[in-house]
Each structure stands twice: as C-alpha cells, then as structure tokens.
C-alpha positions as CSV (number, residue, x, y, z in Angstrom):
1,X,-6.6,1.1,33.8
2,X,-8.2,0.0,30.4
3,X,-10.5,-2.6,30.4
4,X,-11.5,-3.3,26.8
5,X,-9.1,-5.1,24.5
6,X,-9.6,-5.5,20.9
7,X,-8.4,-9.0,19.4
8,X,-7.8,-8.6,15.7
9,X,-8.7,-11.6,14.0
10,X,-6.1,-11.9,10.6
11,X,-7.1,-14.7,8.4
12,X,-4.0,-14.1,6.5
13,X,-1.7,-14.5,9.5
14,X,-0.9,-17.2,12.0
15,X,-1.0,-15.3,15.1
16,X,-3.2,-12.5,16.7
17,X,-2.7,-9.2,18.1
18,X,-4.8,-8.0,20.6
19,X,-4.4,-4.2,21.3
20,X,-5.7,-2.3,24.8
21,X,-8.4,-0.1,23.4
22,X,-9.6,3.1,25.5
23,X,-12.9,3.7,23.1
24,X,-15.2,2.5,20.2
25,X,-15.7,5.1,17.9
26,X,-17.7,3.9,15.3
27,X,-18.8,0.0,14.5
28,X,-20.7,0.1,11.0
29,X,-20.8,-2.6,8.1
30,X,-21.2,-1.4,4.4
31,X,-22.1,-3.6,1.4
32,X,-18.6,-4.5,1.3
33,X,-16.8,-5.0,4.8
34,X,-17.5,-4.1,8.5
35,X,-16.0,-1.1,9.9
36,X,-14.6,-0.4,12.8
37,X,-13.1,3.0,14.5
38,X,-11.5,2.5,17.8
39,X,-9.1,4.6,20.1
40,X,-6.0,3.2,21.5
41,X,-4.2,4.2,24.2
42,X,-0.7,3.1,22.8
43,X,-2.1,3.6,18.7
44,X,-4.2,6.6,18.6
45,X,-6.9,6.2,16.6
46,X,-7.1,2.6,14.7
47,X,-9.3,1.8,11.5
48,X,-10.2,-1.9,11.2
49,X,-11.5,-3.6,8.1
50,X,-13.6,-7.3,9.0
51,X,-11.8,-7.7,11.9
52,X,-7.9,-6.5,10.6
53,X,-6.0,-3.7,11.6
54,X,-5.3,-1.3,8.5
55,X,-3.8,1.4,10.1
56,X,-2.9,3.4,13.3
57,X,-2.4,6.8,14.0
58,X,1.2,6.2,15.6
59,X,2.6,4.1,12.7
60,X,0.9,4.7,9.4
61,X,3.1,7.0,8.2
62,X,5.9,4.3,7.6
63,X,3.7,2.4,5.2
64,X,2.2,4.9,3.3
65,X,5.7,6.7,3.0
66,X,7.4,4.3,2.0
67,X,4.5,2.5,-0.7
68,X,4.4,6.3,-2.6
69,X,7.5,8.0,-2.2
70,X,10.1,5.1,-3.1
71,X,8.1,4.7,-6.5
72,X,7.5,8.5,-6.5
73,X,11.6,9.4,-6.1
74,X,12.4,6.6,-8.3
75,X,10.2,7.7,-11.4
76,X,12.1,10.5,-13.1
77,X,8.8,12.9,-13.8
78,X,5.8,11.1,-12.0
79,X,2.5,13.5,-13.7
80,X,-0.4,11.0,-14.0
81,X,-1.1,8.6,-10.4
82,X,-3.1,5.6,-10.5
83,X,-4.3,4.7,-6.8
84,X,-6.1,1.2,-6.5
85,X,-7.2,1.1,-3.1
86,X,-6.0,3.3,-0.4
87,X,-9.4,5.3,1.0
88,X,-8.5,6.0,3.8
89,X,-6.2,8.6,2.0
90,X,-3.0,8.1,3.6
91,X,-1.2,7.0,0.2
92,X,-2.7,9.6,-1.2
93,X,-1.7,12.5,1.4
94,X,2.1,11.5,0.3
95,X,1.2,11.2,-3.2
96,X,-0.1,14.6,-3.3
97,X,3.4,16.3,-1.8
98,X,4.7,15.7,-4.9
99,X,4.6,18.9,-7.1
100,X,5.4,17.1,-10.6
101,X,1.8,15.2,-10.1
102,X,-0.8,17.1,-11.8
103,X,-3.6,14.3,-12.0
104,X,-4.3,11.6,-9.7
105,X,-7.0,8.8,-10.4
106,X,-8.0,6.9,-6.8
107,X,-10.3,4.0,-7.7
108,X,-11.6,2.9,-4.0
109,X,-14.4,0.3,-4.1
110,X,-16.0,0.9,-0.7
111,X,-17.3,4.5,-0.5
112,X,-17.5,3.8,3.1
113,X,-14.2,3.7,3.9
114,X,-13.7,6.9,2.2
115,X,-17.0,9.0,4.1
116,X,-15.7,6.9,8.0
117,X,-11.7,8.3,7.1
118,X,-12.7,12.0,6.2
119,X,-15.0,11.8,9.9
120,X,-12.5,10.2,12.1
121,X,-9.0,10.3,10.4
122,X,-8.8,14.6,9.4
123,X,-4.5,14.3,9.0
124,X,-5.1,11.5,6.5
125,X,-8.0,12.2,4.6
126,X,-7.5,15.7,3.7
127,X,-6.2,14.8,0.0
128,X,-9.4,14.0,-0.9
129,X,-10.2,18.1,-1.6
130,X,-7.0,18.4,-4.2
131,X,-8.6,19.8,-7.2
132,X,-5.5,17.0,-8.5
133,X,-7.4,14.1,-7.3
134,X,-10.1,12.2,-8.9
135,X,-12.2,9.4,-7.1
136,X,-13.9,6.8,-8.2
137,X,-15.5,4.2,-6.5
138,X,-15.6,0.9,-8.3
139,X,-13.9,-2.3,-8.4
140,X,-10.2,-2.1,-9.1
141,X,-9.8,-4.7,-10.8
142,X,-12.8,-3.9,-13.5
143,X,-11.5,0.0,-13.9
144,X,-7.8,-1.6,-14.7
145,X,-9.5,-3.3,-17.2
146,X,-11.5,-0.9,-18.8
147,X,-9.2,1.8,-18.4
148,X,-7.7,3.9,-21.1
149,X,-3.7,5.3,-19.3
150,X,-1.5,6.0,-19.6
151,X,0.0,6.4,-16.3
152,X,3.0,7.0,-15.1
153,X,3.0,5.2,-11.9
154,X,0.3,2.7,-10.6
155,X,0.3,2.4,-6.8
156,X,-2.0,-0.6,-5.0
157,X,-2.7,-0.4,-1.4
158,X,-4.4,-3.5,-0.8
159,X,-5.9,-5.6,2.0
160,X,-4.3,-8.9,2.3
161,X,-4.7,-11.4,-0.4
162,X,-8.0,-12.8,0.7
163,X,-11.8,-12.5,-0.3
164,X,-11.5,-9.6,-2.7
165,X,-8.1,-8.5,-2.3
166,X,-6.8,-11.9,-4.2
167,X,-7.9,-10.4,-7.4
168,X,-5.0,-7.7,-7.1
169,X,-2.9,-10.5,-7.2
170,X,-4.0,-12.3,-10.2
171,X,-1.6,-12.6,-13.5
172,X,-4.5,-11.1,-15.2
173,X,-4.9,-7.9,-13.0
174,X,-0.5,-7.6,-13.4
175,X,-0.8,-7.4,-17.3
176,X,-3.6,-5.1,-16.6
177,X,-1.7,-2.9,-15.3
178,X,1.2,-2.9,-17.4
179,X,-1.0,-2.4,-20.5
180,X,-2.2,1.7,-19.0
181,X,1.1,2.4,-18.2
182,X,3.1,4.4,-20.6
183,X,7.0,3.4,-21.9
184,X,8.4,4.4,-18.8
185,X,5.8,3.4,-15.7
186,X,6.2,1.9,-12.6
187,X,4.0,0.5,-10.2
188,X,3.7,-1.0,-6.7
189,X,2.2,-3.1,-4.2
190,X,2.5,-4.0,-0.9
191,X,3.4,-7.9,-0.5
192,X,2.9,-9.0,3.1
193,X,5.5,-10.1,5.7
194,X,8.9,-11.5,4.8
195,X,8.5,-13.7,8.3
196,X,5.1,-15.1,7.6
197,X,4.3,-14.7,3.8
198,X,7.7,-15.3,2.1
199,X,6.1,-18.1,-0.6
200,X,4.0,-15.8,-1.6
201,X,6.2,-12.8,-1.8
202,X,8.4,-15.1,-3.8
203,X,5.5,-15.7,-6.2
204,X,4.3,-12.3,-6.9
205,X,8.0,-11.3,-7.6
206,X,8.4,-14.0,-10.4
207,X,5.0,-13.0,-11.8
208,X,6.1,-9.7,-12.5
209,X,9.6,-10.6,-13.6
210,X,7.5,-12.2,-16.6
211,X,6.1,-9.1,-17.8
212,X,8.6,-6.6,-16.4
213,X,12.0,-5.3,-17.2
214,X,12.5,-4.9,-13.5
215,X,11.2,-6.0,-10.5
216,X,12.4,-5.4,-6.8
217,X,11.6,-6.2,-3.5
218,X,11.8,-3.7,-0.4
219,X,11.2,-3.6,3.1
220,X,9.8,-1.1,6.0
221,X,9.7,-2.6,9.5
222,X,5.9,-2.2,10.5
223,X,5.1,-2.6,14.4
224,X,1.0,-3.2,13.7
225,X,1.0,-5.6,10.7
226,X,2.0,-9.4,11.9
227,X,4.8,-10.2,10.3
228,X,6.2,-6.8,11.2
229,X,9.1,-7.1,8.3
230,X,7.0,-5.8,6.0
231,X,7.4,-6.0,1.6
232,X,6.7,-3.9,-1.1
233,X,7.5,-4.9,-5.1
234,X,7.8,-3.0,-7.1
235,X,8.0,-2.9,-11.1
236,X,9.2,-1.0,-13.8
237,X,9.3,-1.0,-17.2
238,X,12.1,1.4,-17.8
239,X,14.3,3.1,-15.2
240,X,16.0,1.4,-12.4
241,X,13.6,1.6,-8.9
242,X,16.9,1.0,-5.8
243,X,17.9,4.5,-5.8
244,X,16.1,8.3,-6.2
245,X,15.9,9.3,-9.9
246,X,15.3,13.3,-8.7
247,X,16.2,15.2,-5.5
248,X,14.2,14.9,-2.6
249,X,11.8,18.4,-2.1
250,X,8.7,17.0,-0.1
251,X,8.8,16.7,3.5
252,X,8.7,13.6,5.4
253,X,8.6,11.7,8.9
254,X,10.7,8.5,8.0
255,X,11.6,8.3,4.1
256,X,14.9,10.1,2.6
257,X,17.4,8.7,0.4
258,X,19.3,6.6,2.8
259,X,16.4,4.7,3.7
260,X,15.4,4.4,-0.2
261,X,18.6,2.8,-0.8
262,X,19.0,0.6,2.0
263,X,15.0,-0.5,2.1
264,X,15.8,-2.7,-0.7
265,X,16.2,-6.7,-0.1
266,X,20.1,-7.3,-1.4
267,X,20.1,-9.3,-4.6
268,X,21.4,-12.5,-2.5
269,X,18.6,-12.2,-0.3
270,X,16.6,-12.1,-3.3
271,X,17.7,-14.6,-4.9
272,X,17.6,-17.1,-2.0
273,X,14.1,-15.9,-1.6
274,X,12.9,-16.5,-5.1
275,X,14.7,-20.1,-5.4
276,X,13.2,-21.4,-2.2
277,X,16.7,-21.2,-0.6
278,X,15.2,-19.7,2.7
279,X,15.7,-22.2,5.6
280,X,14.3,-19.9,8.3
C-alpha cells in the first residue's frame, strides 16, 4: 500500500490531480522554479515544475512525439532546429532521430532543469551529448529577439501560459519568430486543452493567422495534463502542415502517418472553435 500522494496544484486548470507517489527523489528550488523528482507507482518517474506535472515516464512520449515529429514530417528538408524550452530533453531526443537535422539550437532558461533531467531522466536526456545540439541557457523570449536564423523549424515546449511562460504567447514573441525563420519555416507550440482552454486556443490560432500563411490546430490525447485533449498549433509560412511532406524513416512509439493525418482538428471544428460557436 502507498501512503504518500502528491496533489499537483495547476494554476492554469480548474481541477487537481493528485497521483499515488511510491518516493521523493529530489525536492530542489533554482533561481527560477522549484523542482521536484518523484516516483510513481502508476507514472514511473514524474518531474514537477512549482507544483505542475511536466512529464511522466509512462506518457511523455505522446507529447514530445507528436510536438517534433508532425512539424518534423511536414517540413520537406528540416536542417537548422530552434528549441525554446524543452530541458528536460524529451523534444529534443525526437528531434534528434531525424537525419536531415544537422544543427539544433535549444535555448532553455533554467539550467536546473537541464543538470536534475540528465540525473534522474537518462532515456530523455541523452540528446544533450549530440555534437548536433547546441544549448543555451537564457531567456527565450530575449534570444528570439536577438537572434540572427534562419531556421527551418522553431519548436516551443512551454509551461502553461502563466508567470513566465505568458511571454511565449505574446504577439511580439510570434513575429519574433517568424522574422529567424527562412521562406519556408514552420514552427510549433503546444496550446493547452481543447476542454478547459478552448478561448485561449482560439486566440493564439487567430494571432498566428495574422502573420502566417497557414495555421492549424492538432490534437494528442494526454492522460497527465488536465484537460487530457491536448493542442498543438502550428504555423507555416510555406508548405501545407496536415499531411507528411517526406517518408517516415525514424522510429517511433505512437506517431506515423495515420495519426499525422487524423491528429488534425477538421476545418468545421475549427471553424466553430475560432468564431466562438463551441456550446460545450
């Protein structure tokens, strides 16, 4: 029988989880965030940011799959990989599968989370040696700024929207990011729950329409993240995003090409969604 529980407390969502938890591994607060390790009985391992489940060893292969490799498949020749966020290296482990990637630029701004995932979380942190890869720990928002590109595909794997994440939300940081992408870029990031957050997904989805040629919304079903129906929208200035733009070669738990396809919203759905048409 376990006896410790772990209630994660979500500002950004109006319920709580609270998870059985066999073990604390590691309880540490850096000059950004506390950090916490624990072992699960049901999860595995579990890192937690201020309180909020990021990811568990059970399920956080169907985010990070699905936030690199739809943007990864759909890009005709991904070379050059912008990741904002993401230290714990799991968005980078699928970034890195990709043989037509020969530079990859992850901008994390806690170092801590980087040094706690390389001690505790060895199948996701293992990127980080890829003579590819290139980290740099700073403030997203402030290397988007001063950055020089281009890229071919910008990837954010963000907290949710509050304290600093909002600023990787912002019209400014968008336009940003556009202006380091080259003719044909794409980029990403996730958008919270379609249940609990669908105003906001709606908003973030018209803000890129305005300095876009395309904008999408898809989904992955997400058993730790409330919410659960979890978003993704994505951008690009060229080539369409719905469907793989080059074969399939890397190897994968949960993505292919069927569920590329059928992860995205349908255009009704979408369009109910963005006009406010949602009555549930």
């Amino acid at each position: 029988m376990h006896d410790l529980v772990f209630l994660e407390r979500d500002p950004f969502s109006p319920i709580r989880y609270i998870y059985r938890v066999s073990g604390i591994l590691y309880c540490g607060k850096s000059k950004y965030q506390e950090i916490q390790v624990f072992e699960s009985p049901d999860f595995g391992k579990m890192l937690v940011l201020d309180g909020v489940v990021q990811l568990t060893e059970r399920d956080e292969f169907f985010y990070h799959e699905m936030l690199a490799h739809v943007i990864l498949h759909a890009h005709p020749n991904p070379r050059t990989v912008l990741i904002i966020g993401g230290g714990d290296g799991g968005t980078l482990r699928e970034v890195l599968k990709h043989n037509s990637v020969e530079r990859v630029q992850l901008v994390e701004i806690d170092r801590q989370v980087i040094e706690t995932s390389k001690r505790f979380f060895h199948e996701l942190a293992g990127g980080f040696s890829d003579p590819r890869v290139h980290v740099k720990c700073t403030d997203g928002t402030r290397y988007v700024r001063q950055a020089r590109g281009p890229f071919d595909v910008v990837i954010v794997d963000s907290t949710d929207p509050v304290g600093y994440g909002k600023r990787l939300f912002i019209d400014q940081f968008f336009a940003d990011i556009l202006s380091i992408l080259n003719e044909t870029g794409m980029f990403v990031i996730q958008t919270e729950s379609l249940h609990f957050h669908r105003k906001f997904v709606a908003d973030v989805q018209i803000r890129l329409g305005r300095l876009f040629k395309i904008v999408e919304l898809y989904c992955v079903s997400l058993a730790t993240y409330p919410g659960n129906w979890w978003t993704f929208s994505i951008a690009s200035t060229k080539y369409p995003v719905a469907a793989q733009n080059r074969k399939q070669e890397v190897i994968t738990k949960y993505y292919d090409e069927e569920i590329h396809k059928k992860a995205f919203v349908p255009s009704s759905l979408r369009r109910k969604l963005l006009d406010c048409n949602l009555d549930w």
